[in-house]
N, C-alpha and C positions, 0 to 999 in steps of 0.2 A: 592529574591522575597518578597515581601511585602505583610502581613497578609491577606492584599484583595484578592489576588491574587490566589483564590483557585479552586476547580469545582465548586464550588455552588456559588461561585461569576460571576464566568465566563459564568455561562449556566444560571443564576437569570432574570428571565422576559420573557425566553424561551420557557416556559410552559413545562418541561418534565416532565416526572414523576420520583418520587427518584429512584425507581428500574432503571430507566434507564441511570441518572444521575450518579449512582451508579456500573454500566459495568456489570448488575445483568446478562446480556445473555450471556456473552464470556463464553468461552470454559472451565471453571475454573478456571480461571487467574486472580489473584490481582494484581488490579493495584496502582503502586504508583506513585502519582503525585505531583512536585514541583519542584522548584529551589533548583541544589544542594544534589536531592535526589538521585544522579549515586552513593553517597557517601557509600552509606547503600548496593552497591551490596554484600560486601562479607559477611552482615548480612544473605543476601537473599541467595546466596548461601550456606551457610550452614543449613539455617533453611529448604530448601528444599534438603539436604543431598552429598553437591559437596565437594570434597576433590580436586581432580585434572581436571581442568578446559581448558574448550578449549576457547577463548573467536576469534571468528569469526567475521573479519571486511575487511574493503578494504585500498587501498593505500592514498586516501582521508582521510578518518580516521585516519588513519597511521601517513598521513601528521599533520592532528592540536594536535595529539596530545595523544590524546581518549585513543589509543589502550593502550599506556605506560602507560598512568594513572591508566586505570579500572588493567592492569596486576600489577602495584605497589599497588594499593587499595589491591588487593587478596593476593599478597606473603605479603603485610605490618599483614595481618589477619593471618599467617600462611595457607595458601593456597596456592595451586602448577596450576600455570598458563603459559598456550600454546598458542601463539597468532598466527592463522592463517590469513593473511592481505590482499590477493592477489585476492578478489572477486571482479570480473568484472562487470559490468554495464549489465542486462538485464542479468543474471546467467544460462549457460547451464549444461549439467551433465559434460561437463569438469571440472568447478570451483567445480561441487559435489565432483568431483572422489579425485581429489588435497586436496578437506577440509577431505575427510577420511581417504588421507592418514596421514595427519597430525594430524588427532584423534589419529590415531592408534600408530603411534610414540610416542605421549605423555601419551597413555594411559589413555586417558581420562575418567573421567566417571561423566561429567555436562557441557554442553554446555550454554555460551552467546555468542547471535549475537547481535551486535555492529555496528550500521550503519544504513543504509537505509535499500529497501525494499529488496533490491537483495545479502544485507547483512543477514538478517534474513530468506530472504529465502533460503539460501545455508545452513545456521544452522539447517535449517529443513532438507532440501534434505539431508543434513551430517545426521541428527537423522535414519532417514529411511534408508537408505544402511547400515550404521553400528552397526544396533540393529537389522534391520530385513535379512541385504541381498540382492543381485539380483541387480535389475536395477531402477531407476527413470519409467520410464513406468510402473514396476510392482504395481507401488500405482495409478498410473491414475484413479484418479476417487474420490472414496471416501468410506474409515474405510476398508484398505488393509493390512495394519498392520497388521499380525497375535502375534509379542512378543509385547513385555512393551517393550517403550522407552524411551533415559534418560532422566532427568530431564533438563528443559530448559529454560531462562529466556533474555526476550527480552529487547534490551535498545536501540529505536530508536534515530535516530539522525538527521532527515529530518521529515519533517511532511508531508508525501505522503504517501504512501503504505496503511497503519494501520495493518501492515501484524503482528502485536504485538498484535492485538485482534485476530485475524484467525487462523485458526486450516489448511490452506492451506499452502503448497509451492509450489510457481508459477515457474516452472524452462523447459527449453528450451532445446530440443535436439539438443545435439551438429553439428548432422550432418543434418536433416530436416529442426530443426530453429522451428520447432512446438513445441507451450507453453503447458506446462502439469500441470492442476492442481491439487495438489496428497493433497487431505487432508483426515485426521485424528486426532481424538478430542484426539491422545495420540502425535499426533506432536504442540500441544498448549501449548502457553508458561505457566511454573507454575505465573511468575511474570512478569509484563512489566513498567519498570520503565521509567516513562514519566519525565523528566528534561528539560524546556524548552531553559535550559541554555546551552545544550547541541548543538542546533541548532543555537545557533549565527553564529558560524563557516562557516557555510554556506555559500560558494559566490552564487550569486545573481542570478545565471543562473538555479543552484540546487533549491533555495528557489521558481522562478518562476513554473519551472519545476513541482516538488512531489506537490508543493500547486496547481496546478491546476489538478495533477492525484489526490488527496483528493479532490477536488471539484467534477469531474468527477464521483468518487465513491460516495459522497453524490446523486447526479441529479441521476444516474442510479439505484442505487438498491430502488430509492423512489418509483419505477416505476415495476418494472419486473414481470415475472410472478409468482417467488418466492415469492413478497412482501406481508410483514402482519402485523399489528397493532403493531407488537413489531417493526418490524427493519425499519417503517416508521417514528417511533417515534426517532429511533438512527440517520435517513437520515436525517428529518428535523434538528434535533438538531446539528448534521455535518455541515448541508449546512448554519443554522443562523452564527456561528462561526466562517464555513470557507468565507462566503462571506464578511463578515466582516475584517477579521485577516488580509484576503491575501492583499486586500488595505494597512493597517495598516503598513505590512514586507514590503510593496513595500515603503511608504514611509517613514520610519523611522524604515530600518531593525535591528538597534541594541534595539528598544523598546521593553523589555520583556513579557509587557502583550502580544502584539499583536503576539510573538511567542508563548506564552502559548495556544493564541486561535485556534490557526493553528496546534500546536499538537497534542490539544485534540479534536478538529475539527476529524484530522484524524483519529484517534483513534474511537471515534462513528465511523467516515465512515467506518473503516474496520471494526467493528462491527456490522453493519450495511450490510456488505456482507455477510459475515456468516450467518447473519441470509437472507440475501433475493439472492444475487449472483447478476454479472451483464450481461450488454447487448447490442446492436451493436454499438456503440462509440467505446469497447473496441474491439468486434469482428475488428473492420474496422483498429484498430492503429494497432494489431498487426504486420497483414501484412507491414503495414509502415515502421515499426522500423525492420521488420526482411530483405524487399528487401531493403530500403532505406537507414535505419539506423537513421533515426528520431528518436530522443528523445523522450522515451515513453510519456511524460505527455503534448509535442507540438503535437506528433501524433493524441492522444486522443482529446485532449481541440480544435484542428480543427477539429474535424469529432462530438462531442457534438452540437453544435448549431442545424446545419444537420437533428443528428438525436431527438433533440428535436422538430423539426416541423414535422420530420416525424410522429414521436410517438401520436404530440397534432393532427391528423387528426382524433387520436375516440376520441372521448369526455370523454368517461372516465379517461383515461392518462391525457387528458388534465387539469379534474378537479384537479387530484392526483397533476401535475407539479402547480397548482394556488394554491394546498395547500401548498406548500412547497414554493414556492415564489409570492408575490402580486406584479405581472407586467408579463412583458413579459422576460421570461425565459433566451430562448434562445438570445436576445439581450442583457439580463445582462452577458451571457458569453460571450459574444464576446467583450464588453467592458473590464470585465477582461483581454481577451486577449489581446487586446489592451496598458493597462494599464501596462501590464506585456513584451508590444512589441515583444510579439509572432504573428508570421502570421497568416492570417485569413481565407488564404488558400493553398491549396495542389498546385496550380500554386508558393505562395511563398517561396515552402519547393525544387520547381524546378524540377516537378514531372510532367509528359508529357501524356495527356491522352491516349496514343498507350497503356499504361500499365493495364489500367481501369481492364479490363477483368480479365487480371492474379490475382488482387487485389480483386476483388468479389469473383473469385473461392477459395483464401484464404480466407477470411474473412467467407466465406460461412460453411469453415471448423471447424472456432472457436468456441469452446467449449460453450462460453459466450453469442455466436447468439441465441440458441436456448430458451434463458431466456429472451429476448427483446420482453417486451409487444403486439409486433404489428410482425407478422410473418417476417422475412426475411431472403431468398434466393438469387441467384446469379443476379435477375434482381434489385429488392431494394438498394441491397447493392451496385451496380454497379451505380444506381441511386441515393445512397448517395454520392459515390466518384464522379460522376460528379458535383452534386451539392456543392462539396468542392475546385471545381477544379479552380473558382474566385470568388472572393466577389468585 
């Protein structure tokens, strides 16, 4: 990466403020950011006091490479490193229950998740069962945790989630299919090493994918009923970056700047949830991906346009959405979508509207609805998914 190529080069003309620039609101997490910088985990690891390491990733990761690296990186340190690999796409408390057993085998006492979002969110759901106990359910909610848990350090590998700034893990019961989101500001990473270099690897499907669930989470939490002066200020800075970058990966994915702007794009956005949460785009994907099995970030990225004109019906949301973009919103996401030749609707995904109904009494359920600016129940939401159902 080239000296240019820093945060303050990359958010320069953005208007934020340094505190924000600077990830002042995450959970107490330093961040480290650059090309190159995965190299420095087993610094991090022991400066945050890990002996015997679990490092948490998937078969993808597996494949390019990652996992053997960061585990040679830590025995080259004299560190004892566990690599658990086998986390699934969209993580229920099965992949939990598997990543503790393998804590527990290696005896671990420091955990890195290594991967995307369902990578670091199993390293969480692993922190909570094996420090505190019980079930994934038992933290539903938020600051359940009754002990100290271990120390943890994040190294995303996709630029979606930003689940590397959250103090959440998002994790699915294995027999429901209902998302739980169990946060705790003692399940936040101590460090979250941002390496844009790390996200080359990426095929094209994954980069389309996470880059539009970081779009998603920038547009929504700009908006919610949570939002405030701090985590407006992480959305817009998210959303200049991401709408930028994701062009950028699209057409020249091996260019490093443009994946440095989409990492750290995500990164404010999940930053930017923590501080505000989100709202019926994701309510409405969930269900998608749980009957359907939609990819969470095509789920989402068709049901955002939607519900951006739902939301611009008050005026206020609507000014919120003009601050954060000058045009029309909801038309630049569907251009992205476009651009990224995802469907632009739920007729594309081959989705038959007999199902409507089951799909709102879902969505109606999610945790996320109740923080969408503009109220919605089973008749809205049902009135989202119809209007997703052709473009």
């Amino acid at each position: 990466m080239t000296a240019e190529i820093t945060i303050s080069a990359l958010t320069e003309g953005f208007g934020a403020p340094e505190e924000v620039q600077a990830f002042a609101h995450t959970p107490g997490t330093e961040i480290v950011f650059g090309a190159g910088e995965v190299t420095r985990l087993p610094e991090l690891c022991r400066k945050y006091g890990g002996a015997r390491i679990l490092i948490v990733s998937d078969p993808g990761i597996a494949k390019a490479g990652h996992s053997a690296r960061a585990k040679s990186l830590l025995e080259a340190a004299g560190l004892m490193a566990t690599v658990f690999d086998d986390v699934r796409e969209n993580p229920t408390t099965e992949d939990v229950r598997l990543c503790v057993q393998a804590a527990k085998e290696g005896e671990i006492d420091f955990i890195v998740g290594l991967g995307g979002g369902s990578s670091l969110d199993t390293a969480k759901g692993c922190n909570f069962i094996l420090t505190n106990g019980g079930h994934m359910r038992d933290y539903w909610g938020v600051n359940k945790a009754e002990k100290p848990m271990l120390p943890f350090i994040a190294v995303p590998t996709t630029a979606g989630t930003g689940s590397e700034c959250q103090s959440f893990a998002l994790i699915a019961d294995s027999e429901t299919h209902m998302k739980m989101a169990c946060g705790d500001k003692k399940a936040a990473a101590k460090a979250a090493i941002l390496d844009p270099e790390l996200t080359l690897t990426q095929p094209r499907s994954v980069t389309v994918h996470t880059g539009m669930d970081a779009i998603t989470h920038a547009v929504e939490t700009a908006v919610t009923k949570k939002r405030s002066g701090t985590s407006f200020a992480y959305s817009k800075l998210a959303f200049s970056l991401l709408n930028e970058g994701f062009e950028r990966v699209l057409k020249s994915p091996n260019e490093l700047e443009g994946r440095a702007q989409m990492l750290l794009g995500a990164a404010y956005a999940g930053t930017a949830i923590e501080n505000s949460m989100l709202g019926a785009a994701h309510a409405c994907a969930n269900p998608l991906t749980a009957k359907y099995g939609i990819v969470h970030g095509e789920a989402v990225g068709v049901m955002m346009p939607h519900v951006v004109r739902f939301n611009s019906e008050d005026k206020e949301v609507s000014s919120q959405y003009a601050e954060l973009f000058k045009g029309d919103l909801a038309a630049r996401i569907e251009e992205l979508l476009s651009e990224a030749a995802m469907p632009l609707s739920l007729s594309g995904h081959s989705i038959s509207g007999d199902s409507l109904d089951e799909l709102a009494e879902a969505a109606a359920k999610q945790w996320t609805a109740q923080f969408n600016p503009r109220e919605v129940g089973f008749a809205p939401l049902k009135a989202l998914y119809q209007g997703a159902m052709s473009f």
